[in-house]
C-alpha beads as a LAMMPS data file, in Angstrom:
LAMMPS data file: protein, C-alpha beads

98 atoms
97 bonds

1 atom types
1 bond types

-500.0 500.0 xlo xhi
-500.0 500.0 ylo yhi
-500.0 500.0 zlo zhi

Masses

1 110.0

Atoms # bond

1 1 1 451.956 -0.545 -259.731
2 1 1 455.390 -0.651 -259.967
3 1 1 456.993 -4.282 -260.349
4 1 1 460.423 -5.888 -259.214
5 1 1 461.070 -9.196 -259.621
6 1 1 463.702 -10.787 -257.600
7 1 1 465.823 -14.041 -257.877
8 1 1 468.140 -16.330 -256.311
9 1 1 469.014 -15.775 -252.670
10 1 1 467.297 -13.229 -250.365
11 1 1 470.385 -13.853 -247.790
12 1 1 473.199 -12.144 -245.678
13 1 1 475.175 -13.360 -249.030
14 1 1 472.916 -11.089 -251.606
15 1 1 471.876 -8.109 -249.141
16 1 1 473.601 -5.453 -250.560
17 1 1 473.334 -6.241 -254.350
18 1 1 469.659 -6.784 -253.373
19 1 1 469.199 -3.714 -251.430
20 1 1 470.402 -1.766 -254.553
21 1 1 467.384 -3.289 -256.597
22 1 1 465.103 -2.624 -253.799
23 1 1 466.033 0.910 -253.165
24 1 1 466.304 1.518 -257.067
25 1 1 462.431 0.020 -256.839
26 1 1 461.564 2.038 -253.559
27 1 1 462.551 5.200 -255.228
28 1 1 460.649 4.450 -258.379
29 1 1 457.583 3.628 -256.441
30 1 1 457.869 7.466 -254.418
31 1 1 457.977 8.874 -257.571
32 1 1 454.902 7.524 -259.332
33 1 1 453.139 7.464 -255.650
34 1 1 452.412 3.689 -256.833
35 1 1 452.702 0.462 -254.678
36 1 1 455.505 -1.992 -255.267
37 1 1 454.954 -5.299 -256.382
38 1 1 457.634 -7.888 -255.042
39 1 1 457.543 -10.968 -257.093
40 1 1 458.743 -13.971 -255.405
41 1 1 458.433 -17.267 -257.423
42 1 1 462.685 -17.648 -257.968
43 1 1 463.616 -16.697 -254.420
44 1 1 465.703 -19.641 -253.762
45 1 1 466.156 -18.821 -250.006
46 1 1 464.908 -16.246 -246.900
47 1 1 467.088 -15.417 -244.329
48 1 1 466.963 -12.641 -241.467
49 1 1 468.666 -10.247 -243.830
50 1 1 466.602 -10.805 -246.710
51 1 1 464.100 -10.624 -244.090
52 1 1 465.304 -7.109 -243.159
53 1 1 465.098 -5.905 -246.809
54 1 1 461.765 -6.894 -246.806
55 1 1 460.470 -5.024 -244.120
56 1 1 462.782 -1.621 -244.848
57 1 1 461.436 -1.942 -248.073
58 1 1 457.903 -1.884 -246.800
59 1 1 458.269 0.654 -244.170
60 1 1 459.993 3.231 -246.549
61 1 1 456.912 2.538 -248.483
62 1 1 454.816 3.380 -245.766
63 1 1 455.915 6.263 -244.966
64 1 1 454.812 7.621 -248.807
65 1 1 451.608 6.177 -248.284
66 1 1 452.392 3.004 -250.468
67 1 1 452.700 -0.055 -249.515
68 1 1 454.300 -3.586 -250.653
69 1 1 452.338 -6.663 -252.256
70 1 1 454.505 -9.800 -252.677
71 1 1 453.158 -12.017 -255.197
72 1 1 454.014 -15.752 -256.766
73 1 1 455.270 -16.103 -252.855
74 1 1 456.742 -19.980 -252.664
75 1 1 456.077 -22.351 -250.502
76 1 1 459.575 -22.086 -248.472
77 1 1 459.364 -18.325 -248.590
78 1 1 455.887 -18.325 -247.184
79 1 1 456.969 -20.867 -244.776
80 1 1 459.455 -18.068 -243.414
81 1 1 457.529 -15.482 -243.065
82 1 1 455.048 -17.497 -241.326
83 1 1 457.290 -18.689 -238.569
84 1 1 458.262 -15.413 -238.138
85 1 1 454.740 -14.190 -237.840
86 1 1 455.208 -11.621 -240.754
87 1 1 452.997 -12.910 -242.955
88 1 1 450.636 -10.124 -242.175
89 1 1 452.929 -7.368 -242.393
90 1 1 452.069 -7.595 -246.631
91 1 1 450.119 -7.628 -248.768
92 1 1 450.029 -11.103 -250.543
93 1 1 448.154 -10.875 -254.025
94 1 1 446.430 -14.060 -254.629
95 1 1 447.573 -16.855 -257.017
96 1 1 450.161 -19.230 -256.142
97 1 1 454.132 -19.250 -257.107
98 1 1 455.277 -20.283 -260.436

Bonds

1 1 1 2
2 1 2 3
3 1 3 4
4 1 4 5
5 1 5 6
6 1 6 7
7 1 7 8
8 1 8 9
9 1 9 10
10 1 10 11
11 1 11 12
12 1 12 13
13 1 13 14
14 1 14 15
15 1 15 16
16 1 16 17
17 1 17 18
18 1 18 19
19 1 19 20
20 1 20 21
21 1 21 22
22 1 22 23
23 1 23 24
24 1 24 25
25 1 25 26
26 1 26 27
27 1 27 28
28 1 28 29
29 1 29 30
30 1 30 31
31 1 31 32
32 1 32 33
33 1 33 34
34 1 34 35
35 1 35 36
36 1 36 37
37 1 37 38
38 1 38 39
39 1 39 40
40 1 40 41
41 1 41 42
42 1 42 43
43 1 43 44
44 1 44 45
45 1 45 46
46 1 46 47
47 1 47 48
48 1 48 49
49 1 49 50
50 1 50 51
51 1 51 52
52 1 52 53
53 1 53 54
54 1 54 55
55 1 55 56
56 1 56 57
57 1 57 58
58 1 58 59
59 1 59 60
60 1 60 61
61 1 61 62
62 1 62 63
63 1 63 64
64 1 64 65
65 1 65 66
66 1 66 67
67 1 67 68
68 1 68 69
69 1 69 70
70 1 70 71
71 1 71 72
72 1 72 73
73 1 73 74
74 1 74 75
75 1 75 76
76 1 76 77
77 1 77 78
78 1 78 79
79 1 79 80
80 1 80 81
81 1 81 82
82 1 82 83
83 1 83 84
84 1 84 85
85 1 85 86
86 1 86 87
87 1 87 88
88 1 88 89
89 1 89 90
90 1 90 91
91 1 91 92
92 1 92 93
93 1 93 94
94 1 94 95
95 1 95 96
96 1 96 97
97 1 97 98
């Protein structure tokens, strides 16, 4: 499984120094036909942009037949995706945040 730990803000702020990891990731993940593994625990902040990233990240995944598992998800993060009813669109591996 291919791994990508992420930091800081996941905002309108950070999206395209972000989507450069994620892609870099993404592409990474096509070639070894492997899932992605988004770790969580030092997202400081979740907005609709990071959001965004999160979901083009999965659904370019999807379309390989991989998928994305966000692990050491926060409280505040999980909080998000919750109240946006996404929680379901990944894969959470168990444990809790760091």
């Amino acid at each position: 499984m291919s791994q990508l730990a992420l930091s800081g803000e996941l905002t309108i702020y950070s999206a395209v120094e972000v989507s450069q990891n994620l892609l870099s990731a993404v592409q990474q993940a096509q070639q070894t036909a492997e899932p992605l593994e988004l770790d969580l625990a030092e997202v400081s902040e979740l907005d609709g942009a990071g959001l965004q990233l999160l979901l083009s990240t999965a659904k370019s995944l999807a379309g390989w037949g991989a998928g994305v598992t966000l692990s050491r998800v926060p409280p505040h993060i999980q909080e998000v995706l919750e109240s946006y009813h996404l929680s379901n669109r990944f894969t959470q591996a168990t444990g809790e945040a760091a």
